[in-house]
C-alpha positions in Angstrom: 112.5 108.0 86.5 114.0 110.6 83.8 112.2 111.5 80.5 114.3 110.0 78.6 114.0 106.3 80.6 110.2 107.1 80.4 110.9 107.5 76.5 112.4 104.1 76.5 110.3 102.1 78.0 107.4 103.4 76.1 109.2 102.8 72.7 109.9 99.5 74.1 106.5 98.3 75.1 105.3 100.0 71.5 107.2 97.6 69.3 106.2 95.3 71.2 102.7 95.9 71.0 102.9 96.6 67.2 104.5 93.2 66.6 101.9 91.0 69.2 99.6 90.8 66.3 101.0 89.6 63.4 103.0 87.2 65.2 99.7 85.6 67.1 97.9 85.1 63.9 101.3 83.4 62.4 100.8 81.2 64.8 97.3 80.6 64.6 98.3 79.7 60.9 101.0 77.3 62.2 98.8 75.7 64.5 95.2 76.0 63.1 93.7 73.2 60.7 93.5 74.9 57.7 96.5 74.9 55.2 99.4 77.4 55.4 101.0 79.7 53.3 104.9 78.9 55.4 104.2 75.2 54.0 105.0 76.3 50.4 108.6 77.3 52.0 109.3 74.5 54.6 106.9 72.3 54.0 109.7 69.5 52.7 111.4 69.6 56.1 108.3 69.3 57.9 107.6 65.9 56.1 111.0 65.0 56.4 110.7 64.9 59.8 107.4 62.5 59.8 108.9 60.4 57.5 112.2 59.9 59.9 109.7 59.7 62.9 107.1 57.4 61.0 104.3 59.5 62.0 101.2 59.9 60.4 100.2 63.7 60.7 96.5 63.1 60.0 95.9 61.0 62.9 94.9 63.0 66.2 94.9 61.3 69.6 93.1 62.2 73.0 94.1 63.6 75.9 95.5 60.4 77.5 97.3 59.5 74.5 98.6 63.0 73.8 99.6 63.4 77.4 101.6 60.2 77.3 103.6 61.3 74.3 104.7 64.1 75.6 105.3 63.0 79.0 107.6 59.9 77.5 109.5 62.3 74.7 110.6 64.8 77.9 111.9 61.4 80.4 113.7 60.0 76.9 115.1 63.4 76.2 116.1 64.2 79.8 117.4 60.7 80.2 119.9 61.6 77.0 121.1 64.6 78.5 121.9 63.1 81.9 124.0 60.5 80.0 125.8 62.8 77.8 126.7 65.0 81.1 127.6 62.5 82.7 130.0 61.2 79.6 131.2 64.8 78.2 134.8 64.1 79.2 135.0 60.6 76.8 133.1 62.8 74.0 134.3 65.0 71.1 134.2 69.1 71.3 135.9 69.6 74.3 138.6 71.5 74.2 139.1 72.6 77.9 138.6 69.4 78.8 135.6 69.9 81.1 135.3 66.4 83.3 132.1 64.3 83.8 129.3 66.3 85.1 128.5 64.8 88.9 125.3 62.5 89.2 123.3 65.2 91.3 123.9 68.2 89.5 123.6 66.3 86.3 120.1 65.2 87.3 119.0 68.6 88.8 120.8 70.1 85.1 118.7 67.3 83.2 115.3 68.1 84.7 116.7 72.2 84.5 116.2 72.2 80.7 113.6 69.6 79.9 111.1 71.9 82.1 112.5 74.5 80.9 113.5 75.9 84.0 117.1 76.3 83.0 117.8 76.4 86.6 121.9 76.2 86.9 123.7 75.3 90.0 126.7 75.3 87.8 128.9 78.1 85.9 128.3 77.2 82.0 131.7 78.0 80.7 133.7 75.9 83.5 131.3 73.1 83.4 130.3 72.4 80.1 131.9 71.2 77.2 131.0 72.9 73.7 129.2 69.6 73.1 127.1 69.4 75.5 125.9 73.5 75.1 125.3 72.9 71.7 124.3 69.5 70.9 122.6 69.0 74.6 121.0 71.8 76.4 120.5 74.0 73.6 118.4 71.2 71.6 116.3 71.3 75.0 115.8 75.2 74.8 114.3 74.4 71.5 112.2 71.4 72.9 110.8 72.5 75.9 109.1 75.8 74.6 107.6 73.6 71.5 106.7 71.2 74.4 104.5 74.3 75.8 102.8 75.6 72.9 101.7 72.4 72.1 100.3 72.0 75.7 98.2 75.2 75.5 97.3 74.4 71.6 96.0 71.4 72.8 93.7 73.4 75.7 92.7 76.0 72.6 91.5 73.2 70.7 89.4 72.1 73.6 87.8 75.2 73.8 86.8 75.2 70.2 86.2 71.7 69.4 82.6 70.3 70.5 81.4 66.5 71.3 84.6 65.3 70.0 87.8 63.2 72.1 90.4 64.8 69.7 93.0 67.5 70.6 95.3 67.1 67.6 98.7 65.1 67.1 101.4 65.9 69.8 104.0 65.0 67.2 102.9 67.4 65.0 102.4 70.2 66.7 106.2 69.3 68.2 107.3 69.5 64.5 104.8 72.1 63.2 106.4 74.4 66.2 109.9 73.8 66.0 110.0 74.0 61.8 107.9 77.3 60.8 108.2 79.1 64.8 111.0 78.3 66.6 113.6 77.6 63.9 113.6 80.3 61.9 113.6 82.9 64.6 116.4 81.7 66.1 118.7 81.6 63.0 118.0 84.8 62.5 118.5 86.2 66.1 121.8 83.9 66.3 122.9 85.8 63.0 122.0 89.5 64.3 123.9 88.6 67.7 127.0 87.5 66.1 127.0 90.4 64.0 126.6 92.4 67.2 129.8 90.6 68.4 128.8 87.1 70.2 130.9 84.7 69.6 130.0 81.4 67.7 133.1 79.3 67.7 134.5 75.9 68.4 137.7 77.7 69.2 139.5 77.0 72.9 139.8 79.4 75.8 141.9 82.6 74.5 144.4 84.1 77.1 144.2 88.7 76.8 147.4 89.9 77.9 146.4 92.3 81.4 146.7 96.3 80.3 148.7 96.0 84.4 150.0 92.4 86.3 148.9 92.0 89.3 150.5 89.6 91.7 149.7 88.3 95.0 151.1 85.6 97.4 149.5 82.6 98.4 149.7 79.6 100.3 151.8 76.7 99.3 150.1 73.0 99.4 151.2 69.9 99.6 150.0 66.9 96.8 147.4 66.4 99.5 145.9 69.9 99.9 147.5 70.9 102.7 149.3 74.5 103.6 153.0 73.8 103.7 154.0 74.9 107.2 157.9 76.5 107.7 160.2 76.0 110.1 159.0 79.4 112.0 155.5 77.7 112.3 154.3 80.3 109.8 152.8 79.0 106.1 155.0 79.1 103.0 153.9 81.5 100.7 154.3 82.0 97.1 154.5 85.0 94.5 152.9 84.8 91.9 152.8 87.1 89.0 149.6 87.1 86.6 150.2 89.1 83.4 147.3 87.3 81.3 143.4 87.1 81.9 141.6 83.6 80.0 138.7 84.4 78.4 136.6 81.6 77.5 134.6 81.3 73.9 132.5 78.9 72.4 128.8 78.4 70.2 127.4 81.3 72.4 125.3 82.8 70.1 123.1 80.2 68.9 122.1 78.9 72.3 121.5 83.0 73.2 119.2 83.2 70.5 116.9 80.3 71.6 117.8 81.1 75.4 115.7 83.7 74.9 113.1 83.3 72.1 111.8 80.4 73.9 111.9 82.3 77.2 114.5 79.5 78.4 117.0 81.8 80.3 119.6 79.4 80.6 123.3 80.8 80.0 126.1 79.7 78.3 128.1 82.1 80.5 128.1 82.2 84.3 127.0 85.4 84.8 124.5 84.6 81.9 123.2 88.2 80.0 125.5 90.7 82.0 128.5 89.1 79.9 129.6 91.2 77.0 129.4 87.7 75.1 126.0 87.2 75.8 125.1 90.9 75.3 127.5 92.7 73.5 125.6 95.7 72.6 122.3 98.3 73.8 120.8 96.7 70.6 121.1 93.3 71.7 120.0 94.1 75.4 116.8 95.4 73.7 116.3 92.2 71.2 117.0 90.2 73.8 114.3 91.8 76.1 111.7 91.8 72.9 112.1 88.0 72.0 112.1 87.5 75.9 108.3 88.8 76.1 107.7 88.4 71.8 106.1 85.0 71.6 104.6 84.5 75.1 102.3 88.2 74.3 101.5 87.1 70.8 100.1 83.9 72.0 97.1 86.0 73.6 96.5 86.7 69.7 96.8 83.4 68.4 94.6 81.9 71.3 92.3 84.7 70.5 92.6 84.1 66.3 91.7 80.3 67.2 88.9 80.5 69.1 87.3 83.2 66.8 87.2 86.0 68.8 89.9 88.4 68.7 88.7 90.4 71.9 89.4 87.2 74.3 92.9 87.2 73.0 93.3 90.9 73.8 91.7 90.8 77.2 94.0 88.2 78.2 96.8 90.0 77.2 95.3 92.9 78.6 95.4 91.6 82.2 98.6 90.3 81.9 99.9 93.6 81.0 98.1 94.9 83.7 100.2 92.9 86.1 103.5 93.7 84.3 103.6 97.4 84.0 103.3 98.6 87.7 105.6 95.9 88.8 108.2 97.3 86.3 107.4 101.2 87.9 107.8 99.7 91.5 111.0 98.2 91.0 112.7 100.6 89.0 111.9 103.3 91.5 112.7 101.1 94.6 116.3 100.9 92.5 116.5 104.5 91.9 115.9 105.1 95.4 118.7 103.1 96.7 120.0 102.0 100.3 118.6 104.8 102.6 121.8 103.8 105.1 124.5 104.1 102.3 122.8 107.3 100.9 122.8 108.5 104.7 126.9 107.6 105.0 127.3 109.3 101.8 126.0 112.5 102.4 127.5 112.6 105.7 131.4 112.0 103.7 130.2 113.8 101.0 127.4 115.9 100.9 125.6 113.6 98.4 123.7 111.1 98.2 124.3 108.5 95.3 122.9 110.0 92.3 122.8 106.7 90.2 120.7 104.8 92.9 121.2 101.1 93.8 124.6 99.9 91.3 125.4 96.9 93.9 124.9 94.1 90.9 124.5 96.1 88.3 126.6 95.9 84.7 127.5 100.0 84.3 126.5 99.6 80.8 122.7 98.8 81.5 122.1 100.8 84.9 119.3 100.8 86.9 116.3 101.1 85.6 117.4 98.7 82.2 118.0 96.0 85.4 114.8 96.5 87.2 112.9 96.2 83.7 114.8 92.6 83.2 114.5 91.6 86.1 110.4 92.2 86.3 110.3 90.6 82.2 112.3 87.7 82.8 110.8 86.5 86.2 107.5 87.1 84.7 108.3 85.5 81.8 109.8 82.3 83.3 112.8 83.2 81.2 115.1 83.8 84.3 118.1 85.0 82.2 119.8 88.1 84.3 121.9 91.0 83.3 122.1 92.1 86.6 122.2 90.3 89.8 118.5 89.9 92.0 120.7 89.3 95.2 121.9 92.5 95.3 118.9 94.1 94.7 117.1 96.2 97.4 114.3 94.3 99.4 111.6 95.4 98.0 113.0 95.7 94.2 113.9 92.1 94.9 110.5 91.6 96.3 109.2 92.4 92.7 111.1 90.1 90.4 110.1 86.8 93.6 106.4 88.2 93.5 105.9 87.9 89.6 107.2 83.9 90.0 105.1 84.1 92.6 102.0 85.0 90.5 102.4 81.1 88.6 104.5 82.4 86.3 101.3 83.5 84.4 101.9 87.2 83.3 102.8 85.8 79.9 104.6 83.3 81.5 106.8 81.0 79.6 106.1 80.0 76.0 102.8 78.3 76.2 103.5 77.4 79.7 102.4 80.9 80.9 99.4 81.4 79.0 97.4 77.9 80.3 98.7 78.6 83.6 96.0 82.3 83.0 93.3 80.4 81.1 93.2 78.1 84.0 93.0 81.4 86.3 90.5 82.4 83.7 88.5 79.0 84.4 88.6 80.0 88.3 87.5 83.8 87.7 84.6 82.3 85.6 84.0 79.9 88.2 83.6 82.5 91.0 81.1 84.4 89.2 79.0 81.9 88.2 79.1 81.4 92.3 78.2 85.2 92.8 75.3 85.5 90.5 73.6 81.7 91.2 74.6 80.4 87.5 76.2 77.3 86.3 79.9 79.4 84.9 80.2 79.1 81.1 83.7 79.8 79.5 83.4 80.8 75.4 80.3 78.5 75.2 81.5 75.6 77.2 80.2 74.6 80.8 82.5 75.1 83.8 82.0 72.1 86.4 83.2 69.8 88.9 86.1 68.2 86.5 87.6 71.4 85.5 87.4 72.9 88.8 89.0 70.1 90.3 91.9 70.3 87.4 92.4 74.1 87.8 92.8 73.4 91.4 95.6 71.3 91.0 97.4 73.5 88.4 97.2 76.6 90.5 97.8 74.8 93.9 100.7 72.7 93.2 103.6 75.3 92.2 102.8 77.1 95.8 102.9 74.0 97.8 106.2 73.1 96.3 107.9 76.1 96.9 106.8 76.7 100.7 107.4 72.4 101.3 110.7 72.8 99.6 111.9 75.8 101.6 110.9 74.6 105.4 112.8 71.0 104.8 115.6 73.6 103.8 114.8 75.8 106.5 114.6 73.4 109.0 117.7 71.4 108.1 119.6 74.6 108.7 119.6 76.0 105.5 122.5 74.2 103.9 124.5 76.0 101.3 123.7 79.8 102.1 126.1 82.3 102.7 123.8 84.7 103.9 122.2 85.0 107.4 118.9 86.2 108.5 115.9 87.6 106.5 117.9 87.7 103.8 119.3 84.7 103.7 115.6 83.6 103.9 115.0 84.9 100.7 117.4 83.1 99.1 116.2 79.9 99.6 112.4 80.9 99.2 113.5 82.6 95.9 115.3 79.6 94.8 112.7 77.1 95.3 109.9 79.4 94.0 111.9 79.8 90.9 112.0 76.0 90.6 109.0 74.8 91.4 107.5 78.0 88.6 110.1 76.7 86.5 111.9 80.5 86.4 115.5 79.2 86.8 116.8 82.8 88.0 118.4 82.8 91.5 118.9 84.8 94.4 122.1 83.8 94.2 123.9 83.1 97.4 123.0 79.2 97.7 125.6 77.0 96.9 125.3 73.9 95.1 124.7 70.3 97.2 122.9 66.9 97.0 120.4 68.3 99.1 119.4 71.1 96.9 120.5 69.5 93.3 117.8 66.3 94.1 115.0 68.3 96.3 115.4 71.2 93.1 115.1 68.4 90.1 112.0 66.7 92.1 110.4 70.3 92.2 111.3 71.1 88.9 109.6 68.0 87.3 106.4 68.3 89.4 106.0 72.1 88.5 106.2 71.1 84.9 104.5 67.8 84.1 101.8 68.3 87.5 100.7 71.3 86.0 100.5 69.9 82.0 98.7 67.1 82.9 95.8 68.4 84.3 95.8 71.3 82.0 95.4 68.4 78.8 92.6 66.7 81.1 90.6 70.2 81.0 90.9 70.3 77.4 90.0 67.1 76.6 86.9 67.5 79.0 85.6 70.8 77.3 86.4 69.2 73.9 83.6 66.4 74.2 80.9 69.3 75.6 78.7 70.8 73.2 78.6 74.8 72.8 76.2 76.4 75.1 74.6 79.2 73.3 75.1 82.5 74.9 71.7 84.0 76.9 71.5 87.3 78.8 73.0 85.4 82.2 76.1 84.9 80.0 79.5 86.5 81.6 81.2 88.8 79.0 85.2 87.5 79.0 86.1 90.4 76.9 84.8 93.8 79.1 87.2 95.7 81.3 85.1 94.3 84.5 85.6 90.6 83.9 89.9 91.7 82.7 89.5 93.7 86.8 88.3 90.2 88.2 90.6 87.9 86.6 93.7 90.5 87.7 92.2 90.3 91.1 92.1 86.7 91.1 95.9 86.3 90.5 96.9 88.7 92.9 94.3 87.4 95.8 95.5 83.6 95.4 99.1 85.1 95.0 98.7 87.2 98.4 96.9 84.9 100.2 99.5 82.3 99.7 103.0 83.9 100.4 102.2 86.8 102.0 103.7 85.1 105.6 106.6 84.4 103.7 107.4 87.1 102.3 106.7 89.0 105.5 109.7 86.7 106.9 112.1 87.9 103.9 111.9 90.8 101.8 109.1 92.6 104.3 111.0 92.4 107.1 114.3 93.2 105.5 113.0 96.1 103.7 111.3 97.2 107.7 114.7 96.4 108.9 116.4 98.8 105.8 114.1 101.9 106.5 113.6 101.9 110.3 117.5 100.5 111.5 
């Protein structure tokens, strides 16, 4: 990489390390028990909100009873979304008169956003109506994210709370999160993007006239789809002149703000954060990269502000940074590097080589390395928003961006989401060296045993048994719905399914939307979610009713460089172990196939 990309990236991951901070212990302030200063501002609409909702904020519940609620406000909410897909032709703000959603993809859709996956077998601005962006999934890219900070709140309180069944007040924290967090940011981001140049209109589909026509002929049908066959046996064909391009609008701008801020990733547009609609601007392109990474870093803070101990929140983030950064290098060099065969036809025509590296996918305005950095953030973000497009990457700088969903979606990892999928990792590292060293494994004062161990298990097993059971029934019923053969088209469908089942949402591309993959997607989607919650409340609510363990001289530092070196070896070791025969079947292979032809 140049100077100046080296530059950038470094002033990049600087802001972002200046602004970590202050933002984790806002949060701590939003979510911790003592009272807070935002309340003097939005208090009122905080209380409006219980009132409407009849709940009683100083009542906590368990882990059963907090599970429960949230587990029954996601089905309700993903229930309502379903319906109003499946009824967006019979309802208001629909002015390009998208018709009813079908059953599959409205289910896969439903289960999409509630998990916030924001998985989309669909292209946003020929599917849905302005309603049902605004008032449907982009009420979901605010729910889902609060759903996930309240998860991992809940295991923080765990942590810190002794001999006690209490975990706090799911409606509360859903209310707490969404008024003094998630709210405000996004109203500001909505306003900077529209001032950058997305739209945020109820307007219809605008038609630019084309700077040159083209024309082209075509076959003529009959009412029942059928080519119109002459007298000379030969097709009819018609000419047709197109002097005008539609370009479609709509409230883009408010769902981009949340899309991202709550590392949802779901676009209003087809070609999601590579549209100038979506991303007008380089100033947008690098808010939208901060607030994709912003809150899930800064919770390392506020978990380490909450349990008293600053230095656990920064080792945490430490180790996730750890896993980010030479991911990042890798594929933005792979990138650089290019096709070896299509430099080697190049310089044979030419003399040259391409200068610019891989473009294949790329929007000219970002390049090469801006995509590679992206595409690393938002796949280890569980964001899965694109501005450039993974299928067209080279094998191995597409083997980055399917590696870090790969990982469990835990280098930051999605808003709360990511950060109990590594305290859970945390639990196993502890775990292991309790094993090495004889010792029953303590975690911040609290006993590691059977329980946990049996939870973690479950939350770092599931997401990979998913994704490999998903991708041989696809395999082995032929693959339905890819366009691509071979290795490649082997990746397609293991990226897909490993992006579901780690609630990513970005694609591969090159799989094509059917009952088969819509219902087998949605099923994968929900269990990656809700299999991997649930346990994570039964650990806290375990470690909650466990006294605090004083710490001796056989207690295992959580803060020094060596335990942050275990618990990045643990990640990687499960990760590798895991997939590595699959991905020697797609990207490996490919990339073998690339370099030695």
């Amino acid at each position: 990489m140049t100077t100046n990309q080296w530059v950038q990236l470094l002033f990049f991951f600087g802001v972002l390390f200046a602004l970590v901070k202050p933002l984790g212990l806002y949060m701590a302030g939003v979510y911790g028990d003592k009272p807070f200063w935002g309340e003097k501002w939005l208090g009122w609409l905080e209380r409006l909100f219980y009132k409407l909702g009849g709940v009683n904020p100083k009542k906590e519940m368990d882990w059963k009873t907090y599970t429960l609620a949230m587990m029954l406000f996601s089905a309700v909410g993903g229930f309502l979304l379903y319906l109003q897909m499946r009824f967006q032709a019979l309802l208001p703000l629909n002015p390009a008169g998208q018709s009813a959603v079908p059953p599959d993809l409205a289910f896969n859709t439903a289960i999409s956003f509630i998990t916030n996956t924001n998985w989309q077998f669909y292209g946003g601005e020929t599917t849905m109506s302005y309603l049902t962006q605004m008032a449907g999934l982009a009420i979901h890219n605010f729910l889902s994210p609060v759903i996930g900070t309240a998860t991992v709140v809940a295991l923080i309180r765990g942590l810190v709370r002794k001999e006690t069944k209490y975990l706090g007040n799911f409606w509360v924290d859903v209310v707490r999160g969404t008024v003094y967090l998630f709210l405000p940011m996004a109203v500001i981001f909505a306003l900077v993007l529209v001032w950058q140049g997305c739209p945020q209109t109820f307007a219809n589909t605008q038609n630019a006239a084309l700077v040159e026509a083209t024309s082209y002929d075509q076959p003529v049908t009959n009412s029942a789809g059928a080519t119109v066959v002459g007298k000379d046996g030969k097709p009819q064909m018609t000419h047709t002149v197109v002097t005008e391009q539609p370009i479609a609008l709509g409230p883009v701008a408010s769902q981009e703000a949340i899309k991202m801020i709550g590392t949802n990733g779901g676009g209003f547009f087809n070609v999601n954060s590579a549209h100038p609609f979506e991303n007008p601007t380089p100033l947008t392109d690098f808010l939208e990269l901060l607030a994709i990474l912003l809150i899930p870093a800064a919770l390392c803070l506020t978990f380490g502000a909450m349990v008293g101990d600053l230095k656990q929140g920064w080792a945490v983030f430490a180790a996730m940074f750890l896993l980010l950064a030479p991911m990042v290098y890798l594929c933005g060099v792979c990138e650089q590097s290019g096709n070896p065969l299509l430099n080697k036809m190049t310089a044979a025509t030419d003399g040259a080589a391409l200068a610019d590296g891989n473009m294949e996918g790329k929007e000219v305005r970002f390049g090469v390395v801006d995509s590679a950095l992206w595409a690393t953030i938002t796949t280890a973000t569980s964001n899965g928003s694109v501005n450039s497009m993974h299928d067209s990457f080279t094998p191995m700088g597409g083997f980055v961006p399917l590696w870090m969903i790969m990982l469990g979606e835990v280098v930051f990892g999605g808003v709360g989401s990511g950060l109990y999928g590594m305290l859970v990792f945390v639990i196993l590292a502890v775990f292991i060296a309790g094993l090495m060293v004889g010792r029953t494994p303590e975690y911040l004062g609290k006993k590691i045993q059977a329980f946990e161990m049996k939870m973690a298990s479950i939350v770092i097993l599931i997401p990979p048994l998913l994704t490999l059971l998903c991708t041989a029934v696809a395999v082995a019923t032929g693959g339905p719905g890819t366009n691509n053969p071979g290795a490649h088209g082997f990746s397609e469908i293991l990226y897909g399914f490993a992006s579901m089942s780690n609630n990513n949402g970005s694609a591969f591309a090159g799989l094509s939307a059917d009952t088969l993959y819509n219902l087998m997607g949605g099923v994968a989607m929900w269990f990656g979610r809700f299999w991997l919650a649930i346990p994570t409340l039964a650990i806290a609510g375990s470690l909650a009713r466990k006294k605090v363990v004083p710490a001796g001289a056989g207690t295992l530092p959580t803060h020094t460089p060596l335990f942050i070196v275990m618990l990045i070896s643990t990640v990687i070791i499960v990760g590798a172990l895991t997939f590595f025969p699959a991905l020697a079947l797609g990207p490996i292979v490919e990339h073998q196939k690339m370099v030695h032809p």
